[in-house]
VMD Tcl script that draws the C-alpha trace (Angstrom):
set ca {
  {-13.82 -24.82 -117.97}
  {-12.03 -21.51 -116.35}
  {-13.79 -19.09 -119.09}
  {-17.29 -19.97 -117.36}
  {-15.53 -19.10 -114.06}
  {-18.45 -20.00 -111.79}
  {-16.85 -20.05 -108.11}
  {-13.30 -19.39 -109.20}
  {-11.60 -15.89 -107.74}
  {-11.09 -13.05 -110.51}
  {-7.86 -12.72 -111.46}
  {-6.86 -16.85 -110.69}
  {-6.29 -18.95 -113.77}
  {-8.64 -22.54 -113.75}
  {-6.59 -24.89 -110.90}
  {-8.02 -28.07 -112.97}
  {-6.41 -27.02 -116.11}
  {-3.34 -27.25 -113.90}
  {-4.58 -30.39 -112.88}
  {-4.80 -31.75 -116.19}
  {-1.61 -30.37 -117.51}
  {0.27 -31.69 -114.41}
  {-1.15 -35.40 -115.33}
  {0.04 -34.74 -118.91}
  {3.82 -33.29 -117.82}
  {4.43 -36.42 -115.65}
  {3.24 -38.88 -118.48}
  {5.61 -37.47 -120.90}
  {8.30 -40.32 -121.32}
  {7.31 -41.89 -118.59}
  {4.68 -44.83 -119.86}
  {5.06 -47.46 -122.65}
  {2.34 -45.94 -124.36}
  {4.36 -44.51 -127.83}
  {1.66 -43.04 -128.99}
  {1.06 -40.70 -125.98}
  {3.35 -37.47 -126.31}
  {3.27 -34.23 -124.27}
  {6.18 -32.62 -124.24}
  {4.83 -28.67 -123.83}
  {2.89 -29.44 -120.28}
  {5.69 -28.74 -118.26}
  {6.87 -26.04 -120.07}
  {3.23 -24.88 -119.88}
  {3.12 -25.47 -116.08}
  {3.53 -22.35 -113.54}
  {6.59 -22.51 -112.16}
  {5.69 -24.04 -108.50}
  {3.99 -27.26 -110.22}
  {6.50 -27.44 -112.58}
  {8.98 -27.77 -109.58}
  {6.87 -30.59 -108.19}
  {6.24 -32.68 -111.22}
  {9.98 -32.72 -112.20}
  {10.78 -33.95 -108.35}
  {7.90 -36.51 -108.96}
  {9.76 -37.40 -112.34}
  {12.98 -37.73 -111.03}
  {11.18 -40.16 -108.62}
  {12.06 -37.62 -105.81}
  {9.08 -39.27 -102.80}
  {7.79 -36.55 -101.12}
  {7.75 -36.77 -97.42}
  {4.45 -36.42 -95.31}
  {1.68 -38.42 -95.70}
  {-0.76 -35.56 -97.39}
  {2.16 -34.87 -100.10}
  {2.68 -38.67 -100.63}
  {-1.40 -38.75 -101.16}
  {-0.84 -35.92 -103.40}
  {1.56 -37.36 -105.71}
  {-0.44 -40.76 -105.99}
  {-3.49 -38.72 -107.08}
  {-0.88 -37.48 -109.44}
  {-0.02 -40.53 -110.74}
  {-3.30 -41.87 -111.26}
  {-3.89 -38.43 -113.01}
  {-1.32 -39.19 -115.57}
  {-2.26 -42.59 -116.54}
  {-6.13 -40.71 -117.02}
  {-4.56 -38.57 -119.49}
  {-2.43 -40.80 -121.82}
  {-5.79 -42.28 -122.42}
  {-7.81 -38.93 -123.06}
  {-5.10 -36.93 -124.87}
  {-4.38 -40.04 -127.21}
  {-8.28 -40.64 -128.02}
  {-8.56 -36.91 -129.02}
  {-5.41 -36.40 -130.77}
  {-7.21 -38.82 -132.83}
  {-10.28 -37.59 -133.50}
  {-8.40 -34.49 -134.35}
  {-5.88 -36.26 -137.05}
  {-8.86 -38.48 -138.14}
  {-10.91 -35.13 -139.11}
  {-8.06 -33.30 -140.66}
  {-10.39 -29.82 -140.25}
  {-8.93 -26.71 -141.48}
  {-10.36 -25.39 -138.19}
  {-10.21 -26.38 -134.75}
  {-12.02 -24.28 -131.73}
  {-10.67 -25.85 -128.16}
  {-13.46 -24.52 -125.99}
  {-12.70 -24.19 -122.35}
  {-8.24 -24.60 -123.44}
  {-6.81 -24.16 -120.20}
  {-3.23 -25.34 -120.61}
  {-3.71 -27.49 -123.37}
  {-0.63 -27.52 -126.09}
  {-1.75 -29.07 -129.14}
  {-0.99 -26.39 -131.25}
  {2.58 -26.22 -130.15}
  {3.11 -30.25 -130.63}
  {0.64 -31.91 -133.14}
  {2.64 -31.51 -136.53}
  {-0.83 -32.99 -138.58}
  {-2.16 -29.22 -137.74}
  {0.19 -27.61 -139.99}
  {-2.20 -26.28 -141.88}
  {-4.81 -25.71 -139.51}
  {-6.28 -22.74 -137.88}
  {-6.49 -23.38 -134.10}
  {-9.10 -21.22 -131.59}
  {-8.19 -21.35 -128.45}
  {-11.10 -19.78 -126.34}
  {-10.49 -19.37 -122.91}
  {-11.31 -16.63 -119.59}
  {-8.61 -13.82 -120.14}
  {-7.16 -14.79 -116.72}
  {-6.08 -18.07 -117.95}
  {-5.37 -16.79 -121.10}
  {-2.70 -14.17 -119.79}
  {-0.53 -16.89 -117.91}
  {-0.53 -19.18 -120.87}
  {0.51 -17.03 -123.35}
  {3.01 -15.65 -121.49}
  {4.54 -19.59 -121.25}
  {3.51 -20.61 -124.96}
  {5.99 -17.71 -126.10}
  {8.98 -20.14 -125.73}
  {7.41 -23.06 -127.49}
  {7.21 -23.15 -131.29}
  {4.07 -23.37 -132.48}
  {3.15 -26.24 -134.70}
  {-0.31 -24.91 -136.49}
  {-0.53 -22.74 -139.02}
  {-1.92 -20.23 -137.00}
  {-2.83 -19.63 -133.10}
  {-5.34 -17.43 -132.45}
  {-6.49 -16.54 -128.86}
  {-10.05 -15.65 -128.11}
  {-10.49 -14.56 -124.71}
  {-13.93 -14.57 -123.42}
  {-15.94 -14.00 -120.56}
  {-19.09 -16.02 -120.61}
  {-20.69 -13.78 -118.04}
  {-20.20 -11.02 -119.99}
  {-19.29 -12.16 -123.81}
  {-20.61 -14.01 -126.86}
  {-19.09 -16.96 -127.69}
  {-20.23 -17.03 -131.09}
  {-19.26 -12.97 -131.43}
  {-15.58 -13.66 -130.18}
  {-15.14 -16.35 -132.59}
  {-16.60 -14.13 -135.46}
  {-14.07 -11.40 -134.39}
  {-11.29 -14.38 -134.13}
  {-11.87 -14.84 -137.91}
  {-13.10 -18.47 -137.50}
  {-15.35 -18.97 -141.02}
  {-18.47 -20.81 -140.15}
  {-18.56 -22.00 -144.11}
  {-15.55 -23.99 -143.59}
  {-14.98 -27.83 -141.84}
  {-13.71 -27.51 -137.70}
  {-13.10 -29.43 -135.44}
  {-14.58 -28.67 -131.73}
  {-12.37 -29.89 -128.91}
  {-14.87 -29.83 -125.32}
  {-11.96 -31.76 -122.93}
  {-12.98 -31.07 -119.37}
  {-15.81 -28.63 -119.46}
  {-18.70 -30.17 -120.02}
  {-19.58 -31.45 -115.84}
  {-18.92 -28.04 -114.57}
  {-21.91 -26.55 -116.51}
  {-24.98 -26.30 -116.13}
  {-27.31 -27.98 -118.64}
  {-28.67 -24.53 -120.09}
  {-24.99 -23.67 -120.15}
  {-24.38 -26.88 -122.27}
  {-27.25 -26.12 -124.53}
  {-26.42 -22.57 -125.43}
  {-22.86 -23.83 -126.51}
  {-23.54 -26.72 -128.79}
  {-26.25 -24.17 -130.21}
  {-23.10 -22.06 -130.80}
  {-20.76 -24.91 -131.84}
  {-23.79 -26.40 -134.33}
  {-24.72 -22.76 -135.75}
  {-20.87 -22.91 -136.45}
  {-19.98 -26.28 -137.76}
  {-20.25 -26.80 -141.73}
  {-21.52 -30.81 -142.93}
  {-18.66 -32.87 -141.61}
  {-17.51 -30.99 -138.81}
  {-16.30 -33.03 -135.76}
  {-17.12 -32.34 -131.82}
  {-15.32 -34.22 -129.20}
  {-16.44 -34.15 -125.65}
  {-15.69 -35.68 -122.62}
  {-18.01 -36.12 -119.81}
  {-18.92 -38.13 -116.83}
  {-21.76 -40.18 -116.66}
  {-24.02 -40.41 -113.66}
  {-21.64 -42.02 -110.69}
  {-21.59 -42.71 -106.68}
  {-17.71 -41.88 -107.28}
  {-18.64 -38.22 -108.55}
  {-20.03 -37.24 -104.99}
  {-16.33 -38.33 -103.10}
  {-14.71 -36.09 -106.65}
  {-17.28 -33.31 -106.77}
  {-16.35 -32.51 -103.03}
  {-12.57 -32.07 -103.87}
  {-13.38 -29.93 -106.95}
  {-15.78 -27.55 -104.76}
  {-13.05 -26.74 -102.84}
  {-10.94 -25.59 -105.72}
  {-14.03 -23.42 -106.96}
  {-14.78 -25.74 -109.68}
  {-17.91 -27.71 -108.53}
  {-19.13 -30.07 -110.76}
  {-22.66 -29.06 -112.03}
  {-23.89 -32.02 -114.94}
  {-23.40 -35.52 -115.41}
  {-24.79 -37.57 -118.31}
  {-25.41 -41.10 -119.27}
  {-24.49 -42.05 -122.65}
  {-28.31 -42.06 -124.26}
  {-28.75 -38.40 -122.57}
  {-25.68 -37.26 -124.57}
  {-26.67 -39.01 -127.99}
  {-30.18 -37.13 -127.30}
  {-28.24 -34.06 -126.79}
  {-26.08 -34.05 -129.64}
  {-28.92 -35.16 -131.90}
  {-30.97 -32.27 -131.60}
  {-28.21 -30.15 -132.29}
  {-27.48 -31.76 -135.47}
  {-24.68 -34.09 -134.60}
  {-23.88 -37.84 -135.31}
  {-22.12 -40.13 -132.93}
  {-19.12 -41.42 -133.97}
  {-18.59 -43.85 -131.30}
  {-18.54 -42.95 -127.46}
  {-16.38 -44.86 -125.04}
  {-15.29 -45.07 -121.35}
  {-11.84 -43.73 -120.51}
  {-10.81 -47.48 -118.96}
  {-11.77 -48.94 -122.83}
  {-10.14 -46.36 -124.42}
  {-7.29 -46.99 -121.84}
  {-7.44 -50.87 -122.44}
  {-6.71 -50.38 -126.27}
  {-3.46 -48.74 -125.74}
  {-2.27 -51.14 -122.86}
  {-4.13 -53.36 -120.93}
  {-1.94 -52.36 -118.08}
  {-3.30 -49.16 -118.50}
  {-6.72 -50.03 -119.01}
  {-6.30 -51.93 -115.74}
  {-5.24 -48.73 -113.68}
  {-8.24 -46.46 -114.64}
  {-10.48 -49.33 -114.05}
  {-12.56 -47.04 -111.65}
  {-13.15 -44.38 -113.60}
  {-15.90 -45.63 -116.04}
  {-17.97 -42.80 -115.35}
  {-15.61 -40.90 -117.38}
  {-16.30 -41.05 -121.34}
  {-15.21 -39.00 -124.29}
  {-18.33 -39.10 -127.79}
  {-16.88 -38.03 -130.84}
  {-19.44 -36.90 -133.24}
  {-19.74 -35.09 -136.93}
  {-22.18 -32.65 -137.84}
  {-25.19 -33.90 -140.42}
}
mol new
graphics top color blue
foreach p $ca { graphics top sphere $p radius 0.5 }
foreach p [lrange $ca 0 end-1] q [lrange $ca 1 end] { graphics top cylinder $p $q radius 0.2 }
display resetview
């Protein structure tokens, strides 16, 4: 979410990408999941994190209580991602776009490690301040699409739908929209003038996948963590207020699913650790 910025300092990439990439970097080899596969997040990583998740790899068990706390939130971090990287990688592969926009990228590395986007075009729009760390990391990885194109924007101060004009995405042409982690730190007029951008700019058969939360007592115990990063969490939606939302902007649910389901599928061991995070849901959908 770090090119809305809201709370966050100037000049500090988004601390949940890190987050998200840290879950994703201590997955990596670690789970009997085969079809979940990072491995870019660490390399990704700045280098202090990357420190600590290759001490929590190596099984290293931190002293202190607070660090041991830390690295179970960690843990259960990582089992939340095999489950939301593998149900988008997907998506992705099942839409086969030319195109693909990642709105809100943070540290994701898709580009660098999904060999079906070969021949794809991917966007990766993020604030210039995370933009500037990760590109300065992605420069050792090979990239895997066709082409990477970084469009930095500012939503304070830029247009979404100018910055991907100037990136060269063609608006005539199939993409897919990746919105991973974004969506609850908006505000709903936030979340409206996107998907106007993202419908404006999707050709028939397009594909948008989102995650979001869905109204939850959990959220209030989360949303006081995130605050304290900068990031506070701003919209939650159930299920029928998302289908409403993506209908009036011209979009037609594939299926929508809770993270623990989508978790289940792959292993129910898994689905049995992320049992408490229902509120958590990713909708794919494909424009009319």
């Amino acid at each position: 979410m770090s090119w809305y910025r809201h709370g966050m300092k100037e000049g500090r990439a988004s601390r949940t990408a890190e987050l998200v990439c840290s879950g994703r970097a201590l997955a990596h080899g670690r789970t009997d999941v085969t079809r979940f596969s990072d491995p870019t997040a660490l390399a990704l990583l700045p280098p202090a994190t990357q420190a600590r998740m290759e001490r929590l790899r190596a099984g290293v068990v931190p002293g202190g209580l607070r660090e041991r706390m830390k690295a179970g939130y960690f843990d259960v971090q990582s089992k939340l991602m095999i489950a939301r990287t593998v149900a988008i990688d997907d998506a992705v592969r099942a839409a086969a776009s030319p195109q693909v926009v990642i709105l809100g990228a943070g540290l994701d590395g898709r580009a660098w490690r999904m060999p079906e986007l070969h021949d794809a075009v991917v966007f990766e729009v993020d604030h210039p301040d995370s933009q500037r760390d990760k590109r300065e990391r992605a420069a050792r990885l090979t990239p895997c699409a066709k082409d990477i194109r970084f469009v930095a924007v500012d939503f304070v101060r830029d247009s979404l739908d100018d910055a991907l004009t100037r990136a060269g995405h063609d608006p005539s042409l199939p993409t897919t929209f990746i919105w991973e982690g974004v969506v609850m730190y908006l505000t709903q007029q936030q979340i409206e003038s996107t998907l106007a951008v993202v419908s404006r700019r999707s050709a028939s058969g397009s594909r948008l996948a989102v995650h979001y939360h869905a109204p939850a007592f959990t959220l209030r115990v989360i949303g006081l963590y995130l605050r304290r990063l900068g990031e506070p969490l701003r919209t939650s939606l159930a299920p029928s207020a998302m289908r409403a939302l993506l209908e009036r902007h011209g979009f037609e649910i594939v299926w929508d699913e809770t993270i623990p389901a989508l978790g289940t599928a792959l292993s129910p061991e898994l689905g049995k650790a992320l049992h408490s995070l229902t509120f958590q849901r990713i909708v794919t959908a494909t424009r009319r």
